[in-house]
N, C-alpha and C positions, 0 to 999 in steps of 0.2 A: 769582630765580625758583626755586621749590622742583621738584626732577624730582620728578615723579609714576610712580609704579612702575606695573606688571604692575597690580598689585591697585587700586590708585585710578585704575579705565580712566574717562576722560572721561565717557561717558553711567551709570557706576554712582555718579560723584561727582554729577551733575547731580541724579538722582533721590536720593539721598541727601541732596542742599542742599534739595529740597524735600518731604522728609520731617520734615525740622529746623526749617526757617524758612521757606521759600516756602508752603507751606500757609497759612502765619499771617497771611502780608500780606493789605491788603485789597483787593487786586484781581491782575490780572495782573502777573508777576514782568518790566518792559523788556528789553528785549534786552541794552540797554547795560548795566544792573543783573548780568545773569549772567554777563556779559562780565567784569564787575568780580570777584562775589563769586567765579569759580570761575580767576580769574586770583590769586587769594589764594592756591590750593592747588594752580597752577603747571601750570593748564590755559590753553592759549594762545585765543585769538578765533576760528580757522579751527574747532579741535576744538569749540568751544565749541559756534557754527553745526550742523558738519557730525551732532554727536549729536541736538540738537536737532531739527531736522531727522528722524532715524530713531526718536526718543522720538514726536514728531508720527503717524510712520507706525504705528505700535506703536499708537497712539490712547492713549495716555500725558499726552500734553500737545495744547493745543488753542490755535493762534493768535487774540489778542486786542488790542486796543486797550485803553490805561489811558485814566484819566480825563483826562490831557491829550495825548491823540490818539499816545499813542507807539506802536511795536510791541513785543507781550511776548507771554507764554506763562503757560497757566493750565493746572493739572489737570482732566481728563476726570473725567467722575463716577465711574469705574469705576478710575482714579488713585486718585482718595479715597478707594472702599472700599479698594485695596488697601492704602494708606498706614492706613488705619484699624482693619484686621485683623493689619494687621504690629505696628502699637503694642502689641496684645496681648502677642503675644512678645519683641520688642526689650528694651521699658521693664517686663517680667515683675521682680515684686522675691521673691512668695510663693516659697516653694521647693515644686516640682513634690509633685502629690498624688498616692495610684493612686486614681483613680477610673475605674479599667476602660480599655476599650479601644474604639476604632472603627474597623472593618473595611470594606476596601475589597474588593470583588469584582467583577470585571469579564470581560468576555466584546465582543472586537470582531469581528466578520467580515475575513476573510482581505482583502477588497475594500476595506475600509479601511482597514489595517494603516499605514498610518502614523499617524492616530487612537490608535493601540493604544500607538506610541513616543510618541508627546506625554502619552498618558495614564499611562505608565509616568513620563516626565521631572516630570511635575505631582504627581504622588504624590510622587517622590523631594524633590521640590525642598518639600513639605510637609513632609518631615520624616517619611514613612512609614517602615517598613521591609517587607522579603520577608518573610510565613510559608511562600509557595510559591504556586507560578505560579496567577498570577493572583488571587491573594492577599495584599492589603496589611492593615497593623495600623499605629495609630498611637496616643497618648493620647486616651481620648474627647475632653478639653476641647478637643479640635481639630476637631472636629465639625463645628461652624459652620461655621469657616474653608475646610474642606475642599468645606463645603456651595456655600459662596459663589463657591470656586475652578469647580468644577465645573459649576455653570451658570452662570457668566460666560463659560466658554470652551464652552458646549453638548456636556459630554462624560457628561452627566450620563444621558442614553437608555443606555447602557454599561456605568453602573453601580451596585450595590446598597449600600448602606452598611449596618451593622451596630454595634450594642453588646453587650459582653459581659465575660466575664471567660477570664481562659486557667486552663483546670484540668488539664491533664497534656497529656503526661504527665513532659517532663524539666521538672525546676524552672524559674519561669519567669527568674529571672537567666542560667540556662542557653540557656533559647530566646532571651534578648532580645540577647545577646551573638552567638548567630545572625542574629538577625534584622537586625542593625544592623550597623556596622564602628567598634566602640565606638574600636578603636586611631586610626581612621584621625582621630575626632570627639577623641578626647583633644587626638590631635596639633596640630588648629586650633587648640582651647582655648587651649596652651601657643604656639604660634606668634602670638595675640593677647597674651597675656602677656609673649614675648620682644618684642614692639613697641611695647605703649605702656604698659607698666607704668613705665619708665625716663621715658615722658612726664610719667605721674603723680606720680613721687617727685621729677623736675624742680621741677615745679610747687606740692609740697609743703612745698620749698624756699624759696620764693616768698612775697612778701606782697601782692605787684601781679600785674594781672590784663589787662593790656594787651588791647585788644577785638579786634586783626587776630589775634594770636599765639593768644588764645584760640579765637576759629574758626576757625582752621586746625588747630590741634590737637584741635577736637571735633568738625571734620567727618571729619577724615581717621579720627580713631578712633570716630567712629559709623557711616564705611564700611566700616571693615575687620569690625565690629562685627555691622550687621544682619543679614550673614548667617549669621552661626554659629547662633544660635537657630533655622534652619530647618534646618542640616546636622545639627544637636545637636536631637532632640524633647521631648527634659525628661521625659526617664526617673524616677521617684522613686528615690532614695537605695540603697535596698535593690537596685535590679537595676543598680547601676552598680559597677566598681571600686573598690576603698581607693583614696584618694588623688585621688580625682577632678578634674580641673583645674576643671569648670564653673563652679566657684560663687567660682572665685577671680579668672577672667579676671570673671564678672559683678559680681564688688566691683567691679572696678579699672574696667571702662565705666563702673558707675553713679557711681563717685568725678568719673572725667573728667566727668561730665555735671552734675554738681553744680558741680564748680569751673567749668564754662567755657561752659558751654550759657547761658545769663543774659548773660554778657560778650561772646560771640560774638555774639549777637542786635545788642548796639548797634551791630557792624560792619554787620550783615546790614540795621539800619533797621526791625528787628522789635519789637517790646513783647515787653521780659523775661518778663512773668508768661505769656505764652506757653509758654513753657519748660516750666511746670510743667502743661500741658495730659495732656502724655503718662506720667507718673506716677499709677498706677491710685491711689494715698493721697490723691494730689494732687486727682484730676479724679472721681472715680467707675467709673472703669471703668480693665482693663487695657491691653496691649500697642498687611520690608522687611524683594531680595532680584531676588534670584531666583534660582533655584538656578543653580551655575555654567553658563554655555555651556548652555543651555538650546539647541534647534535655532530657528532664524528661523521665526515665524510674526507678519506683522505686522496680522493680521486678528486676533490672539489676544491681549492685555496680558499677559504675563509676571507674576512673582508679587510683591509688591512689595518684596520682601526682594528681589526678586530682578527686578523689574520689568524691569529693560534687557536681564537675558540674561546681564550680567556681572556 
């Protein structure tokens, strides 16, 4: 049995298995099924439950019967979106464009000021950054997303959204190196690279493709995965550092997904060409999370990068 770290917590592997593969089945995922698939990556039967269970309260997942009468668990409709807003970024291959920016402005009364912290932790966990109080910026093409975030969780009375461009006055590499904690987003980059880059050169190794070894290895590294592209907002080239780690940790995901995302599936009981749904070349369109330790609100779905919170 594989120990599962700090970072593969039980309900961010859960929602991760069904950002991968459980979306794809055609119906409800049995209970005993995820009993199985998440005993692969060395989650035991009690955790399996007891996550489940708080994904439920979250309204995340929705208890179901399969077609032969079993019990299992399906995504909420509001699951989907998120899983379906997250693919944008996950499975992103284009390299970041500047097409401006989208401004976040908000204004909560003192009366409902913890409103104001959820509305700060949804923006961060977006990918925004500070221009100053009360003032978020992000890439426009995050727009939607942002749209979708904010009335799903009804914080949208609160707040104005905005496009535009930044014209002074310090350069904007300058401002954006403010606005963000580029050191802190490198650091992840490089921290997903010290972990499964050595999976991938493993594997490179390799002429066989064994279907359990395969899904263990590309769910663990599609979990450690989905949430960087929401810590990281995909700054274009020009306002980032020399040497940038993003687009190297993003070879080495998309490499793992290519070798083992397909092979995993036939562990999972899923149709491989599935696989290629969430590749924008692949399927039509582009891009799960939620930003860390998000605070408990289980009236609110978390983000799907970041859906569980962890």
């Amino acid at each position: 049995m594989i120990n599962v770290s700090e970072q593969h917590a039980p309900r961010s592997l859960i929602v991760t298995f069904y950002g991968a593969y459980g979306r794809f089945m055609p119906g409800p995922v049995p209970v005993a099924e995820l009993i199985r698939l998440l005993a692969a990556v060395g989650v035991d039967a009690p955790s399996v439950r007891s996550s489940v269970s708080r994904l439920k309260r979250r309204g995340l997942l929705e208890p179901a019967r399969t077609a032969a009468g079993a019990a299992g668990y399906a995504l909420s409709a509001d699951a989907r979106q998120l899983l379906d807003d997250g693919d944008r970024r996950v499975y992103a291959t284009a390299p970041p464009q500047d097409d401006g920016w989208v401004l976040a402005v908000f204004s909560v009364p003192e009366s409902e000021r913890q409103k104001r912290h959820v509305l700060r932790s949804r923006l961060a966990g977006l990918g925004f950054g500070t221009a100053a109080p009360g003032v978020w910026l992000a890439p426009a093409r995050l727009y939607e997303e942002t749209r979708h975030t904010l009335e799903r969780l009804r914080l949208d009375p609160y707040v104005e959204l905005f496009r535009g461009e930044h014209l002074g006055f310090a350069a904007t590499a300058d401002a954006a190196a403010r606005w963000w904690d580029l050191a802190a987003i490198a650091k992840e980059h490089e921290e997903f690279l010290d972990q499964h880059a050595p999976v991938l050169h493993a594997w490179e190794r390799r002429s066989d493709t064994p279907s359990e070894e395969a899904y263990r290895d590309y769910l663990l590294a599609l979990d450690s995965w989905r949430h960087l592209p929401y810590a990281d907002p995909g700054l274009p080239a020009a306002l980032l550092p020399q040497d940038w780690p993003g687009a190297r940790s993003a070879a080495v995901f998309r490499a793992l997904h290519e070798r083992l995302r397909d092979a995993g599936a036939v562990f999972a009981d899923v149709p491989a060409h599935s696989a290629h749904s969430q590749y924008p070349e692949r399927a039509g369109h582009p891009e799960h999370p939620e930003h860390p330790e998000h605070p408990e609100h289980p009236e609110h779905p978390e983000h799907p990068e970041h859906p569980d919170g962890v």
